[in-house]
C-alpha positions in Angstrom: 101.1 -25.6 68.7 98.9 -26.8 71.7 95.7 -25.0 73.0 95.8 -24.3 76.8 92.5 -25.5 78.3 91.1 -24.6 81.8 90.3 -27.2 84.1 87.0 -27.8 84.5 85.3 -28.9 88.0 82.5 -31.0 88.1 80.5 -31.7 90.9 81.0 -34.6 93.1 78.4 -37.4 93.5 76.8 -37.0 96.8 74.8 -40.2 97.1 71.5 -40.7 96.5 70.2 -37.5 96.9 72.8 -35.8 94.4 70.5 -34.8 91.7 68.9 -32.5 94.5 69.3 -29.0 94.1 68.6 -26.1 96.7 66.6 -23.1 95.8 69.5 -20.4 94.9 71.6 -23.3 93.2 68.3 -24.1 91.0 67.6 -21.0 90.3 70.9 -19.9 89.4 70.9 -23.0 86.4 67.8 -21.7 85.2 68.8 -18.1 85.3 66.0 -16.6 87.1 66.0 -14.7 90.4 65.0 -16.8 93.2 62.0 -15.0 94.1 60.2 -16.1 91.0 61.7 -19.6 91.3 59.3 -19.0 94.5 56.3 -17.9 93.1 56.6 -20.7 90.2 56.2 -23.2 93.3 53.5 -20.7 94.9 51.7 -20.6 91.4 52.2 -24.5 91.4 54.1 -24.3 88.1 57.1 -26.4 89.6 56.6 -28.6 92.6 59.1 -28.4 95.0 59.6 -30.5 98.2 60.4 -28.7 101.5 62.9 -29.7 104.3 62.0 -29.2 107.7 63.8 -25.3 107.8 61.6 -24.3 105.5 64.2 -24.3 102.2 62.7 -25.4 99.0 64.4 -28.7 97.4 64.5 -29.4 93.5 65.3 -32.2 91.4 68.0 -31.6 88.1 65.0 -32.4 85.5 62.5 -30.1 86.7 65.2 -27.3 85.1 64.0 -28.0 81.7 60.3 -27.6 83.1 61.3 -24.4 83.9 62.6 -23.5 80.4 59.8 -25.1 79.0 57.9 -22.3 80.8 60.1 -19.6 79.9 59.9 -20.8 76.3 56.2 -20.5 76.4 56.3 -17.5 78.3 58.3 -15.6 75.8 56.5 -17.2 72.6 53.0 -16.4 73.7 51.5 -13.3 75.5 50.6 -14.7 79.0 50.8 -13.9 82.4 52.3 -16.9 85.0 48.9 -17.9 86.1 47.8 -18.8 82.5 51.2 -20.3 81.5 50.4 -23.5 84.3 46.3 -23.9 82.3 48.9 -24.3 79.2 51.5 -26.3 80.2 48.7 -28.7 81.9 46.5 -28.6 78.3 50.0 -29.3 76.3 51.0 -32.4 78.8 46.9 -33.8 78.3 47.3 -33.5 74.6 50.6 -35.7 74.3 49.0 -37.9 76.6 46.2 -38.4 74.5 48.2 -38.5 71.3 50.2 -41.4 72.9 47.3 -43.4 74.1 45.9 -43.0 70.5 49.1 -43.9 69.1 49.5 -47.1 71.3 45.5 -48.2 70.8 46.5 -47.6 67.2 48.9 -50.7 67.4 47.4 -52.6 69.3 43.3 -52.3 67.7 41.8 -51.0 65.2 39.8 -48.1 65.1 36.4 -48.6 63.8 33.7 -46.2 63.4 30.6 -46.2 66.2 27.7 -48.7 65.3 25.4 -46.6 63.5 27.3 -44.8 61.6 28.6 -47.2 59.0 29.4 -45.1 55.7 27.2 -45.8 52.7 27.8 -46.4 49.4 26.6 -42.9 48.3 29.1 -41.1 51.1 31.7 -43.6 49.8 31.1 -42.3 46.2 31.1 -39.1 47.0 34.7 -38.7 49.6 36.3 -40.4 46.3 35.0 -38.5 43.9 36.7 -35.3 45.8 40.0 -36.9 46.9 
């Protein structure tokens, strides 16, 4: 017994500028209305590039941004505003975590002259460990 399948249509490659998506078409892969696609670019929240009528342009990888947002959005009580403060803490903390991860390779972390342990604070971190 064989399983009828639909056809499927996928998009065509239009050049370079084919991972370019216009404001409704974006909007419609994230699944939001395209008045708050709008405001996420008036809030700053996604950056969008503008052609010269005026219609806002997006890239294909800024649609996990935007569920990235929605996750956040839904997990944690904050208004749109807020959610761009977060997102920016969340990208500066992996940022930092990667720096300390590569420096971590690459030298080793000692402790600031000065504050050498001594023998005592030695004895005592083992004696609780």
């Amino acid at each position: 017994m064989t399983v009828p399948y639909l056809p499927v249509r996928y998009p065509r490659s239009r050049g370079a500028g084919s991972d370019r998506l216009r404001q409704e078409e974006f909007a419609r892969l994230c699944g939001l209305h395209p008045d708050l696609v709008r405001r996420f670019v008036a809030l700053g929240l996604v950056p969008a590039a503008r052609d010269a009528d005026g219609c806002l342009w997006f890239t294909r990888s800024q649609v996990a941004a935007v569920a990235r947002l929605q996750r956040l959005r839904a997990a944690l009580p904050l208004n749109y505003a807020a959610l761009g403060l977060v997102v920016d803490l969340l990208d500066r903390i992996t940022e930092l975590e990667t720096e300390l991860r590569i420096r971590g390779r690459t030298e080793p972390v000692r402790p600031p002259p000065g504050n050498e342990p001594t023998d005592s604070d030695q004895t005592r971190s083992t004696q609780w460990t």
